[in-house]
C-alpha positions in Angstrom: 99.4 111.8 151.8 102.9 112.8 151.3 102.4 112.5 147.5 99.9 115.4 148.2 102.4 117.6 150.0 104.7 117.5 147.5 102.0 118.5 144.8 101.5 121.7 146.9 105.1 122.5 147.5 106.2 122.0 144.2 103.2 122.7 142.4 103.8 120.3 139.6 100.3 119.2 138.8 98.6 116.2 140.7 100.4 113.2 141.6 99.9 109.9 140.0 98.1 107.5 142.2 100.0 103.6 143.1 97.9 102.0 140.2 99.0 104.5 137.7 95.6 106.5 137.3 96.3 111.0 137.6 93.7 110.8 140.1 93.6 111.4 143.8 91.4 110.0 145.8 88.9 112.5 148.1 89.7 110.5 151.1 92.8 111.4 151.0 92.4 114.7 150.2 90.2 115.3 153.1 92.3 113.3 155.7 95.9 115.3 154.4 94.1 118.7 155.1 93.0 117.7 158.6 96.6 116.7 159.0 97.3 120.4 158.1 95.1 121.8 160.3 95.7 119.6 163.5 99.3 120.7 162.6 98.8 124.6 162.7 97.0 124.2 165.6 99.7 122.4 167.5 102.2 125.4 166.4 99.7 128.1 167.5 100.1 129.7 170.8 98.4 128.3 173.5 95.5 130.9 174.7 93.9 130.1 178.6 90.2 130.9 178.1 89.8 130.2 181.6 92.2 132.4 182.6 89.7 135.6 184.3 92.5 138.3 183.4 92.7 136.9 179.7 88.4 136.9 179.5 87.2 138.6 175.9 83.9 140.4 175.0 81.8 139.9 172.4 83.9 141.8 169.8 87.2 140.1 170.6 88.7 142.9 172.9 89.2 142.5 176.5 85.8 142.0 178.3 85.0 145.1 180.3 81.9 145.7 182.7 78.6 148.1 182.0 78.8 151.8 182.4 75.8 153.7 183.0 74.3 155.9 180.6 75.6 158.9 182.2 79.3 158.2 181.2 78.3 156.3 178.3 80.4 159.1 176.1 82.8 159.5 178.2 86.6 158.9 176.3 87.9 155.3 177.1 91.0 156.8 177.9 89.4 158.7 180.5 87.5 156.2 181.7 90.7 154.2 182.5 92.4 156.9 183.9 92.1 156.5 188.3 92.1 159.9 188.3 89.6 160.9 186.7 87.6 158.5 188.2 88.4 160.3 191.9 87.6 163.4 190.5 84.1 162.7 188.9 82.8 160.6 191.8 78.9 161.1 192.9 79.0 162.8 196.4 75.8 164.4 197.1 73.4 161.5 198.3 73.9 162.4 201.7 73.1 164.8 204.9 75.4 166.9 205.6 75.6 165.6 209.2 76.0 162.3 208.4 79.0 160.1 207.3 80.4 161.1 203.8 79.2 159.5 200.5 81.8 159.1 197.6 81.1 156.9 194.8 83.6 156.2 191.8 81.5 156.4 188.3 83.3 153.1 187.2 81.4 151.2 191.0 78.0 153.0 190.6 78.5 151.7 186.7 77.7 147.9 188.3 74.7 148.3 190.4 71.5 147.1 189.0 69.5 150.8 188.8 66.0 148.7 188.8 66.9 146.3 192.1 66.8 148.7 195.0 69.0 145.5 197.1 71.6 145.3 194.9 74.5 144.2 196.9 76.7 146.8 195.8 74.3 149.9 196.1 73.4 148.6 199.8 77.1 148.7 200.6 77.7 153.0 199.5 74.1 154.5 199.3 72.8 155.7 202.3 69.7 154.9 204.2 67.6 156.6 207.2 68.3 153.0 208.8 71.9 154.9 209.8 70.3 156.9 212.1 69.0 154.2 214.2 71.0 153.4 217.2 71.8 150.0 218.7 72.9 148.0 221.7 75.8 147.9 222.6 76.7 150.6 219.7 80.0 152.6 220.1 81.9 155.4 218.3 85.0 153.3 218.1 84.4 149.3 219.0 87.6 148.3 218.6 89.2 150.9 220.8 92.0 151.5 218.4 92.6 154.7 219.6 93.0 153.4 223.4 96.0 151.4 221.9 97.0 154.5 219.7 100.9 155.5 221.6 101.4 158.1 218.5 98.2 159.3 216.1 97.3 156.6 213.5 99.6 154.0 214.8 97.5 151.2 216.3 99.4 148.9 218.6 97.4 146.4 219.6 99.1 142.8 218.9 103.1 142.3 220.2 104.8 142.2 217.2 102.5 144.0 214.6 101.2 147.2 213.9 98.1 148.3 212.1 99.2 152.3 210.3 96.4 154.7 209.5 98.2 156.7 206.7 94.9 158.9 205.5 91.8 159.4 206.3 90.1 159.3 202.7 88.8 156.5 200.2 87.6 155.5 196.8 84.6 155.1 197.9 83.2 154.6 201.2 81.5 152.0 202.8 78.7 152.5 204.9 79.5 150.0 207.6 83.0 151.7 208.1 84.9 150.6 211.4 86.9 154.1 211.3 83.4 155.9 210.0 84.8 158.5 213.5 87.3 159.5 211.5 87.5 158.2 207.7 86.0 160.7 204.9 86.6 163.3 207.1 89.9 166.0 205.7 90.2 167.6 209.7 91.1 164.5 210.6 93.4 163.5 207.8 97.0 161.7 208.5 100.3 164.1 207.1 103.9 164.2 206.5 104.5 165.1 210.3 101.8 162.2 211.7 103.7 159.8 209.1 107.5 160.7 210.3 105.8 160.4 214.0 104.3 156.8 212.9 108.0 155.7 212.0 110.2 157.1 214.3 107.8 155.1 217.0 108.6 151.7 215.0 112.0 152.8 214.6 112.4 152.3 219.0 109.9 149.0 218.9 112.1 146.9 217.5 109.2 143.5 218.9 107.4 144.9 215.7 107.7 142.8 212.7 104.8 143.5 210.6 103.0 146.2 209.9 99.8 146.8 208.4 99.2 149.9 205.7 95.6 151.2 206.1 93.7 154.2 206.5 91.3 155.3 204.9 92.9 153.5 202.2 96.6 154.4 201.1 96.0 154.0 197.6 94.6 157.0 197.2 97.4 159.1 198.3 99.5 160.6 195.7 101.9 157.7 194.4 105.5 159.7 195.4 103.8 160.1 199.2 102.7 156.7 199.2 105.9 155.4 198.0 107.8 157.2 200.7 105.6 155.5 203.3 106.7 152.7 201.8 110.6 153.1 201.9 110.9 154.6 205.3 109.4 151.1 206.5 111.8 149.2 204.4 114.4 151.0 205.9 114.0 149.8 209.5 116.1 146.8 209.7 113.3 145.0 212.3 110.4 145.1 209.9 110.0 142.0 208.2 107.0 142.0 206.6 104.9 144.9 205.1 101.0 144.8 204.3 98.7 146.7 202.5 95.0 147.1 203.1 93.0 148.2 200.3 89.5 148.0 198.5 90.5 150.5 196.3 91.4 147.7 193.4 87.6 147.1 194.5 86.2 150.0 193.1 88.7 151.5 191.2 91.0 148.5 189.9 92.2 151.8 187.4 94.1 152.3 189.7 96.0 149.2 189.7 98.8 150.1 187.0 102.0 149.1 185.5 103.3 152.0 187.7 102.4 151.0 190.6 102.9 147.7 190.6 106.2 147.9 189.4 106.9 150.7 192.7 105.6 147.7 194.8 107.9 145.2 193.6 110.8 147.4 194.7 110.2 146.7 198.3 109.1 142.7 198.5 108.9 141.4 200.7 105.4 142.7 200.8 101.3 141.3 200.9 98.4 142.7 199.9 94.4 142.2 201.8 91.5 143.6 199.1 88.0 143.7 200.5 85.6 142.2 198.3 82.2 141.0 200.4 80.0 139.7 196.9 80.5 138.0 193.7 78.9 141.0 191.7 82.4 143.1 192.2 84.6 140.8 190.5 84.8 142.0 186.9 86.9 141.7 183.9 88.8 145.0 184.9 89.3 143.8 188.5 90.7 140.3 187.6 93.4 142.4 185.2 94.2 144.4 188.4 95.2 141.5 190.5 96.8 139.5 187.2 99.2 142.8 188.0 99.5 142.5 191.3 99.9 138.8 191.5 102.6 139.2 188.2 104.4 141.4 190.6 104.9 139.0 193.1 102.6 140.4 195.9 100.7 137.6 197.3 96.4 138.8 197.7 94.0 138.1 200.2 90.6 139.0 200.8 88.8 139.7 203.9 84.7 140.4 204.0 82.5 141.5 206.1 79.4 139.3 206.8 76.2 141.8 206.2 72.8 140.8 206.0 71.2 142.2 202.7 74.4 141.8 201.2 75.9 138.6 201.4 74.6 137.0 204.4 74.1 132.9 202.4 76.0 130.1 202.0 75.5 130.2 198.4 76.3 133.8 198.2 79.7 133.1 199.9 80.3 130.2 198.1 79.9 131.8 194.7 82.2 134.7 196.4 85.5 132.3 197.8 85.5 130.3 194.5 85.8 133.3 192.4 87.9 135.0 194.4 90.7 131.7 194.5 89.9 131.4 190.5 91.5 135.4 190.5 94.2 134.3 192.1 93.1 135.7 195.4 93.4 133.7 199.4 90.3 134.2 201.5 91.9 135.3 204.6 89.1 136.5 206.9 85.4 137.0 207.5 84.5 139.4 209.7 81.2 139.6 212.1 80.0 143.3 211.3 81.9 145.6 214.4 79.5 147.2 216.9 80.2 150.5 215.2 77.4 153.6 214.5 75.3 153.4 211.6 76.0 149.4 211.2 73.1 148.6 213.0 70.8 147.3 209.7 73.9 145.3 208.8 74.5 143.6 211.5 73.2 139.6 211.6 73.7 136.6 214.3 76.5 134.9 215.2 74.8 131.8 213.9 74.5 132.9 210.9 78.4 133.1 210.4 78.2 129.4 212.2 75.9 128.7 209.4 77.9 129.8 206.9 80.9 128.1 207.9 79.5 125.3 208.1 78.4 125.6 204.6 81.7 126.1 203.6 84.3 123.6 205.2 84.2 120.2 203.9 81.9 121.9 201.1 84.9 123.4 199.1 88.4 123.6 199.0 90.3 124.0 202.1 92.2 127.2 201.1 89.0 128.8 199.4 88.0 128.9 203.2 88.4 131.9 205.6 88.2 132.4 209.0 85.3 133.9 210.3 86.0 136.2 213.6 84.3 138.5 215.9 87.2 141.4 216.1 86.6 141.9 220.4 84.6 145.0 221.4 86.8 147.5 223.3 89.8 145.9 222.0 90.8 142.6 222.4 91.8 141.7 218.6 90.5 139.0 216.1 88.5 135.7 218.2 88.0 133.2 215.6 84.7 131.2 216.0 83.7 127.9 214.2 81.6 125.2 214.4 82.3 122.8 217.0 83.9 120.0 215.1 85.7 118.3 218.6 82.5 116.2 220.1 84.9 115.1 223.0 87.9 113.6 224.5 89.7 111.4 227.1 93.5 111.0 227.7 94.0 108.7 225.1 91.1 109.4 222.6 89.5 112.2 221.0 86.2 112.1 218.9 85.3 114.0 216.3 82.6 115.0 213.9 82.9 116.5 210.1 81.0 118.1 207.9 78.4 115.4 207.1 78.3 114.6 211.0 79.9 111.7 210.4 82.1 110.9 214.1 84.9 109.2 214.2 87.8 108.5 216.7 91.6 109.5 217.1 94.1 107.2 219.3 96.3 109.6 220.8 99.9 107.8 221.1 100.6 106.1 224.0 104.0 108.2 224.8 105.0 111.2 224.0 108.7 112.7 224.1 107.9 116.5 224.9 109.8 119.2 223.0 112.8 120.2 224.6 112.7 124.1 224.7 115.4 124.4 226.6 117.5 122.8 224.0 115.8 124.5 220.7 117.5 127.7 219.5 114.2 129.2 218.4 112.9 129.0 221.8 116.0 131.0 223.0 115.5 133.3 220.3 111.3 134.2 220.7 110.0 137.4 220.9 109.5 138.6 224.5 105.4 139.6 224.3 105.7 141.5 228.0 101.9 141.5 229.4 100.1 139.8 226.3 101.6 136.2 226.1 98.0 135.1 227.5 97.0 131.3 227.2 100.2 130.4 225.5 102.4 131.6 229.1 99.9 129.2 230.7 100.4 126.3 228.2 104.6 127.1 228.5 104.9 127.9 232.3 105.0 131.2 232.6 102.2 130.8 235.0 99.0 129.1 236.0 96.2 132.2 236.1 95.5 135.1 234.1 93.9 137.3 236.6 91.2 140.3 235.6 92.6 143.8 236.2 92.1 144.5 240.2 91.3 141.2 241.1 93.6 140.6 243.9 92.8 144.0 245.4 88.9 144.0 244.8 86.4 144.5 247.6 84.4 141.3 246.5 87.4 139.5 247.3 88.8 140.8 250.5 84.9 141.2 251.5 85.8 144.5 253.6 89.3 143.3 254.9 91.6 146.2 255.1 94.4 144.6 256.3 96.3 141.5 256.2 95.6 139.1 258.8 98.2 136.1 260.2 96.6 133.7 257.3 97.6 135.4 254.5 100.8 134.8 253.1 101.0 136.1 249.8 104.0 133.2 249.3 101.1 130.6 249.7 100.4 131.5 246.4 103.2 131.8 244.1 103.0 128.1 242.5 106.2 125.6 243.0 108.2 125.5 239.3 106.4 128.0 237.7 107.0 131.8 236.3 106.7 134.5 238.4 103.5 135.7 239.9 103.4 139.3 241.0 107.2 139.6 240.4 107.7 137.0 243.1 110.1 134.6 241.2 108.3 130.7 241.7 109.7 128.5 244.2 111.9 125.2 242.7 109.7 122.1 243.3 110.0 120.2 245.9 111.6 116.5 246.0 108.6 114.3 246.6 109.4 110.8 248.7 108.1 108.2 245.8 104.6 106.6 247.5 103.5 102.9 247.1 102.8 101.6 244.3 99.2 101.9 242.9 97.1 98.7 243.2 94.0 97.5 241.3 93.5 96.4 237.7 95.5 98.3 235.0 94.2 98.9 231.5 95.3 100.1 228.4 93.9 102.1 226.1 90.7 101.0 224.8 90.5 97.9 227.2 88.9 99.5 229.9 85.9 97.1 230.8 82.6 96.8 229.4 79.2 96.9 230.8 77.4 93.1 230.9 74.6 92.1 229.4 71.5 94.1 230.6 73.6 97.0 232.5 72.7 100.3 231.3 75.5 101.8 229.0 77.4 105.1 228.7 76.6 107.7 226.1 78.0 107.2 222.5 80.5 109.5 223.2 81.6 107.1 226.1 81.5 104.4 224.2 84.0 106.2 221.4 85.8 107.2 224.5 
């Protein structure tokens, strides 16, 4: 074989073979040249296939989606311009009434114009369905403006803040949560409402994390947007900033060097897209994120769980695993909001159940999200799941997983409880005045949560008007634990020690069985 290399390099005529003859054999001909090749092809870059960003097209350029005939001459370079995709976007489907219709060319590109379900065309096309009100239906579910203290600031959690910067969108979704107020210019967020926004976090210093929506701020003009941006960099408290968007959704054009490289200037900072079907995941969409991502902004998605759209396991399924292939976390899954005009959207809570349930234990832990009802009239995100804790005693819990298989788990016999009074972070927490709910039970800070007017209601002092020789509001403030209507709690008291407990004593596990012929407990007893 090496005789033959040296033939080529020096290209003195064929090499002489061991017995003397000119000849070379074909063999080994045909086994030097493989050599060769398997040799190039080690040296040759190394190109990911798999990779969705790198994806080709049939004639070896980057893969792109369909474009309907209408824009079928349109200029690539104006096709890939965000820009002109805002400006040439279909708007007249709908009443004038009626909530706003805005459509990019490059998202009305990928609906199929012969399926009249296609997920994506039941998410921006309008139907008389809209019109139909609901139970239970509301202008503004999530009462976002009840925790509003300055005009598109949303304080609803302790230390985080959700940030309406502009009313307007790529395109808009007909199951809006702000449809009150997004697609609508009268109601549009400025310069004035945006100084207002930050000069409130500027005297909140309990907020940590705040959340960039609108609307969607990627549509605002990038020096605007940018300037948003800064002035919350600038407040020293704000650790984390967010960005909401479903703009790289339908018009990943958007998602340039530029921008990304404005982003990076202001780490550390996440990003939440929107996408609720496989269908809007396209070659031009996975390029957008390979941006983002190179950029170091981490991406989530959240969906929305609507029926027509995307309301199947195997819908969902296909959905999470393309969405972790691009790079891409699912975060949440939302229960459609009480909201007008969602009504045809909306599906059960089991449903969601269902789902989950189809998910967990089904496919990879972080390709799973968490599916919650966000509270009507403002309580925030309640995540619900299936019920995957059967039961539990003091020592034992059982459980059940996917496959309803049950099992057991031995709780430890002793447990040395965490000293908070010793652990710095516990000095240094985050006072949550008047929202520490079920966590101030589980630390001490009480032992009820009582509903607004409960201690004053008529049902409770059943016509009393005035305090008789009984009622001693110390008889309720509990021994050793926080305060209770601003009455500080009482020290405990120093308990005489009793005698000691008689009887049998078992150990975990040991307690004793029934004999032979004696009915027995349920198998969750006998787990227990």
């Amino acid at each position: 074989m090496h005789r033959i290399y040296a033939w080529r390099r020096n290209d003195r005529g064929p090499p002489r073979s061991a017995g003397g003859s000119g000849s070379v054999d074909a063999s080994e001909i045909k086994a030097a040249l493989a050599h060769q090749a398997s040799v190039a092809a080690a040296q040759a870059p190394f190109v990911n296939r798999r990779d969705p960003a790198r994806a080709l097209g049939p004639d070896g350029r980057p893969a792109v989606s369909r474009r309907a005939p209408l824009w079928a001459n349109v200029p690539d370079e104006k096709w890939n311009d965000w820009r002109w995709q805002l400006s040439n976007r279909v708007n007249d489907l709908a009443a004038p009434d009626k909530f706003r219709v805005d459509i990019t060319p490059y998202f009305i590109s990928l609906m199929d114009p012969n399926d009249p379900n296609d997920p994506i065309r039941r998410q921006v096309i309008p139907l008389g369905r809209e019109h139909t009100a609901f139970t239970g239906m509301m202008e503004d579910s999530l009462a976002e403006d009840r925790h509003s203290p300055v005009p598109g600031l949303v304080h609803r959690y302790p230390d985080r803040v959700l940030m309406l910067v502009t009313t307007q969108c790529a395109s808009y979704c007909r199951y809006c949560t702000r449809s009150r107020i997004v697609g609508d210019p009268t109601q549009n967020f400025n310069r004035k409402d945006h100084e207002a926004q930050l000069e409130y976090l500027r005297r909140t210093p309990q907020v940590r994390d705040v959340l960039i929506s609108g609307g969607d701020g990627l549509t605002l003009a990038p020096k605007l947007f940018e300037s948003i941006i800064r002035g919350l960099r600038e407040i020293p408290h704000i650790e984390i900033i967010r960005i909401g968007s479903r703009v790289p959704v339908s018009l990943p054009q958007r998602v340039d060097d530029e921008l990304c490289e404005m982003l990076a200037r202001y780490h550390p900072l996440w990003i939440n897209l929107h996408f609720n079907h496989p269908n809007e995941i396209t070659p031009e969409v996975s390029r957008a994120v390979d941006r983002l991502t190179r950029a170091g902004i981490p991406v989530g998605n959240q969906s929305v769980l609507l029926a027509g759209v995307n309301d199947c396991v195997h819908i969902q399924r296909a959905l999470v695993h393309r969405l972790v292939e691009n790079r891409i976390r699912p975060y949440y899954l939302y229960q459609c909001d009480l909201v007008e005009g969602s009504g045809h959207f909306r599906t059960p809570v089991g449903k969601g159940l269902e789902i989950m349930e189809g998910l967990r234990g089904h496919t990879s832990g972080y390709a799973i999200p968490t599916y919650v009802i966000d509270a009507p009239g403002g309580g925030g995100k309640i995540p619900v799941m299936p019920n995957y804790l059967i039961s539990y005693s003091d020592h034992k819990v059982v459980l059940r997983n996917y496959e309803g298989y049950i099992t057991t788990y031995e709780e430890p016999p002793t447990y040395e409880r965490h000293d908070s009074a010793a652990c710095s972070y516990c000095a240094q927490h985050r006072a949550e005045p008047g929202q520490s709910g079920v966590l101030g039970l589980l630390e001490g800070e009480g032992m009820w949560i009582e509903p607004k007017g409960f201690s004053v209601s008529e049902v409770h002092t059943r016509g009393n008007t005035q305090q008789h020789r009984l009622q001693d509001p110390a008889k309720w403030v509990p021994f050793g634990v926080g305060a209770i209507e601003g009455q500080a709690g009482r020290p405990l008291k120093v308990l005489e020690g009793g005698a000691p407990a008689t009887g049998p004593a078992y150990g975990p596990g040991e307690e004793p069985r029934p004999r032979d012929g004696e009915p027995t407990g349920s198998s969750h007893g006998e787990l227990l």
